[in-house]
C-alpha positions in Angstrom: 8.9 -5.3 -9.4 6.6 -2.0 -10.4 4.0 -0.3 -8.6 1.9 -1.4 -11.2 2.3 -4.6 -10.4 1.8 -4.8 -6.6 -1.3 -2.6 -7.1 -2.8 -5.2 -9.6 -2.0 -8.1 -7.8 -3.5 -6.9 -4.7 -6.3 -5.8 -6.7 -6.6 -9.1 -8.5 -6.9 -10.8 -4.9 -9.3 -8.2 -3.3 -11.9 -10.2 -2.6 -9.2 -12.2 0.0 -9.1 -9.0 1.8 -12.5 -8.5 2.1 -13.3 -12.0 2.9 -11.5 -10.9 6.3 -13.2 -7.8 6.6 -10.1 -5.7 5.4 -9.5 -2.7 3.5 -6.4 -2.0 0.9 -5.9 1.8 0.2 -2.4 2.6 -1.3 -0.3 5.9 -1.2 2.3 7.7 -2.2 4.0 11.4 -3.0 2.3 11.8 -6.5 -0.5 14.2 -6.8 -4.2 13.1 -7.8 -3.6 14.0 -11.2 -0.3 11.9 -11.8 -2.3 8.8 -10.0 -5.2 9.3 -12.4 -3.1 9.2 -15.2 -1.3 6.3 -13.5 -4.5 4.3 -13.2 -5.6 4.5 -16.9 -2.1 3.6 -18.1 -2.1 0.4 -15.1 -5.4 0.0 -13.5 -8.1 -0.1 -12.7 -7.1 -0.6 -9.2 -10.1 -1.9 -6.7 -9.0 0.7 -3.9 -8.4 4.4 -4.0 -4.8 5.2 -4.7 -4.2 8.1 -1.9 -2.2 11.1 -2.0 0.8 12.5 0.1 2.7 15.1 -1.9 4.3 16.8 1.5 5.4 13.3 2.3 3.5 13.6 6.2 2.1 10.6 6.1 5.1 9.2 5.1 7.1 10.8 7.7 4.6 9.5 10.2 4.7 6.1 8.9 8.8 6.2 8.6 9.1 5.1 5.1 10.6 8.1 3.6 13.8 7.3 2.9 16.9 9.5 3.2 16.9 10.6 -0.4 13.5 11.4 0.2 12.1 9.0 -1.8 9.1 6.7 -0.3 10.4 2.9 0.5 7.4 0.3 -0.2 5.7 -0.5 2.4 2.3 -2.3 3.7 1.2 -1.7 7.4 -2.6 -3.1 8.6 -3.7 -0.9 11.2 -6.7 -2.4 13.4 -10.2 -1.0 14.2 -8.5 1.3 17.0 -6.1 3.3 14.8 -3.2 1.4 16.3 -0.4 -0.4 13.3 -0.7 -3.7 14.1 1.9 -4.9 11.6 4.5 -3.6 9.9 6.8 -4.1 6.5 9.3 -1.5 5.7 11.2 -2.4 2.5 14.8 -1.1 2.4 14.4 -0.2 -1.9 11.7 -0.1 -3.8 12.3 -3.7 -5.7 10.0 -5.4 -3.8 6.9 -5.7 -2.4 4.9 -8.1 0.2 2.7 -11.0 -1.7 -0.6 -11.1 -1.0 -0.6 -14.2 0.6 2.0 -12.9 2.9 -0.5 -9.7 4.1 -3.9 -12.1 3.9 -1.7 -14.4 6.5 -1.1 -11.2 8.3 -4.4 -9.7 8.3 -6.0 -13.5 9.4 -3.6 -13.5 12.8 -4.7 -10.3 13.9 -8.3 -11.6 13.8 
């Protein structure tokens, strides 16, 4: 499935995430300008689309994979800073529904 995809669904079912109080933001390697261009081909989105062109947020999060390509992922990180879940896809083929994150987000309240 695309990255456009996953981005509009979660879009599409934002208010599910902020019925729980949580924030989406989504990031990857491409620069501001490519994701601008990205959203008026896909979007809108309903959450910023970040940038990591160095890949050190990746790194941090361990989703660069060893071509250096980044793997899909969706981590909620709590109030503190600290992940408190995790989802590390091996390819990029798939991605976590949002029912599967809204479930996630609701047990960590």
């Amino acid at each position: 499935m695309s990255r456009a995809a996953q981005l509009t669904g979660y879009t599409s079912d934002l208010g599910r995430f902020r019925e729980l109080g949580a924030d989406v933001l989504a990031i990857s390697p491409q620069d501001v300008t490519s994701h601008e261009a990205f959203e008026a081909r896909s979007g809108p989105f309903g959450f910023p689309l970040l940038s990591d062109v160095d890949k050190a947020v990746g790194r941090a999060y361990g989703i660069v994979g060893p071509l250096g390509f980044y793997r899909r992922a969706v981590f909620l990180v709590g109030p503190d800073g600290v992940v408190r879940y995790a989802h590390r896809s091996l390819a990029g083929l798939t991605f976590r529904p949002t029912a599967e994150v809204v479930d996630a987000v609701a047990a960590l309240r």
